[in-house]
C-alpha positions in Angstrom: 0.0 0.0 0.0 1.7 3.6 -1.2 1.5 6.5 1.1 -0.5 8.9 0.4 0.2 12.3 -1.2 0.9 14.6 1.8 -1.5 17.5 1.7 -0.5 20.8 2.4 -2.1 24.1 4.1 -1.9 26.2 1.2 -4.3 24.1 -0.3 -7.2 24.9 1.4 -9.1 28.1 1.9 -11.4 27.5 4.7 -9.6 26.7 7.7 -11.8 25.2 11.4 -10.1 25.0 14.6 -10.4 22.5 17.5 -9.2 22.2 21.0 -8.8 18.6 21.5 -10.7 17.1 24.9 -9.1 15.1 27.8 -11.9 12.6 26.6 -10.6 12.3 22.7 -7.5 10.7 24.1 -7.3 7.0 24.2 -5.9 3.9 26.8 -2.4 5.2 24.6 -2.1 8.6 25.2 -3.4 9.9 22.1 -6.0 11.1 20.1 -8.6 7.9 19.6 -9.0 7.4 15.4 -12.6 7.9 15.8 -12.3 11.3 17.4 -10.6 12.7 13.7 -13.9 11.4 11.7 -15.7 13.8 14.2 -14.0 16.9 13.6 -14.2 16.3 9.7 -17.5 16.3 10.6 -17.6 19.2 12.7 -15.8 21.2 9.9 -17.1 20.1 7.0 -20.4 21.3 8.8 -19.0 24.5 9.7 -18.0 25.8 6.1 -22.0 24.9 5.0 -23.3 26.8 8.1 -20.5 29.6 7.6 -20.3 30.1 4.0 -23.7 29.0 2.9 -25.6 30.1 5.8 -26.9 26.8 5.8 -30.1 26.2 8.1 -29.3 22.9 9.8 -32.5 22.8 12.1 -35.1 23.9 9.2 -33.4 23.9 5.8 -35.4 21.5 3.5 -32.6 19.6 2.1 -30.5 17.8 4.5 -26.3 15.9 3.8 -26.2 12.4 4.7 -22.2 11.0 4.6 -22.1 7.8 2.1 -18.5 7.9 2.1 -15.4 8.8 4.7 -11.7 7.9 4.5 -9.3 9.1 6.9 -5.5 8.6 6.4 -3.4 8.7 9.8 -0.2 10.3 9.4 0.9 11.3 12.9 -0.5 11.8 16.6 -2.7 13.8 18.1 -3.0 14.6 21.8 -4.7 16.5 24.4 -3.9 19.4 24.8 -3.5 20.7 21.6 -5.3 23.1 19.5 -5.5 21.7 15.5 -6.8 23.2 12.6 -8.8 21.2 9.8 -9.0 22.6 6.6 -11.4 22.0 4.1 -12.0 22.2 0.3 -14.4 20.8 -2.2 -13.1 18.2 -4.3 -16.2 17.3 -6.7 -19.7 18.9 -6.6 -22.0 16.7 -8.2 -25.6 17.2 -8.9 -26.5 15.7 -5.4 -23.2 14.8 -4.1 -20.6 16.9 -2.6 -16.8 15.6 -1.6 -14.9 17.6 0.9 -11.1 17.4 0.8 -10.2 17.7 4.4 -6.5 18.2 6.6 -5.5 18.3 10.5 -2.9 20.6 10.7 -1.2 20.9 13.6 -0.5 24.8 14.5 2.3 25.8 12.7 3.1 23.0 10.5 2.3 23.0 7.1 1.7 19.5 6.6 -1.4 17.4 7.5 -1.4 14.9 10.4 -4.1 13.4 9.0 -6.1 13.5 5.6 -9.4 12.1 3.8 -12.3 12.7 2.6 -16.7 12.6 3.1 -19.0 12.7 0.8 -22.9 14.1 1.0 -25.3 13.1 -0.7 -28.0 15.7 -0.2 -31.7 14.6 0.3 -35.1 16.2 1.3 -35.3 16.1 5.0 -39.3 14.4 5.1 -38.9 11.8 2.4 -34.8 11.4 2.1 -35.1 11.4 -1.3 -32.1 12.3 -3.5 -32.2 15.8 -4.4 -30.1 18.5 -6.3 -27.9 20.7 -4.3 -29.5 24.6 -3.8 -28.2 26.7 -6.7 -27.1 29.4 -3.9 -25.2 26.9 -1.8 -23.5 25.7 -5.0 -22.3 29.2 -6.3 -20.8 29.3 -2.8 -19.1 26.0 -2.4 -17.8 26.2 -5.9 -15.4 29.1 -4.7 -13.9 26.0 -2.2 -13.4 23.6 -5.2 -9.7 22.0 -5.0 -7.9 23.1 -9.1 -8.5 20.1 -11.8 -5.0 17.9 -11.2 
């Protein structure tokens, strides 16, 4: 299995930091790999509540994860204050793929790196559904260049 491509902070626009909890360390002193799928979460959420000024209590559409990868590249512990950043990699007509990166403070490469995927449906039937044209024009200013 080949190492990943490291990212790197200057790829990302849209930075979220997080104080790491006494309770996200593990039985081995660090941060539990569990904990890191949480604050993808937390800042994926963030730049669609930020940016978009998405409604997550009332908006009619809602983004359900189908798909989350997480490569672990080296420890976290409390206390420490990291910083995940967080681009768009593909907007699809439903679907959305974040490109997301710990950062430790002051380094410029990731401790850790992946990816989620939405798939955005209507809240009452979660049924498939397009992604708002406003919320688009937004995210599309986050989208990672063509490689």
């Amino acid at each position: 299995m080949s190492k990943p491509t490291l990212k790197q902070r200057e790829q990302f626009r849209f930075f979220f930091p997080i104080q790491t909890r006494w309770a996200d360390n593990d039985i081995y002193g660090h941060v539990n790999n569990v904990t890191y799928y949480s604050y993808f979460d937390t800042a994926a959420n963030s730049l669609l509540i930020q940016k978009t000024g998405f409604d997550i209590h009332n908006s009619e559409v809602i983004g359900l994860v189908v798909d989350s990868a997480c490569s672990f590249l080296q420890e976290l512990s409390f206390p420490e204050v990291v910083e995940v950043g967080v681009a768009i990699g593909k907007i699809g007509n439903s679907s959305l793929r974040y490109e997301l990166a710990i950062f430790k403070q002051d380094q410029q490469h990731a401790a850790a790196q992946g990816h989620f995927v939405h798939v955005f449906v209507d809240r009452e039937n979660r049924k498939s559904t397009a992604i708002p044209p406003a919320m688009r024009e937004v995210l599309e200013q986050y989208l990672l260049p063509s490689e």
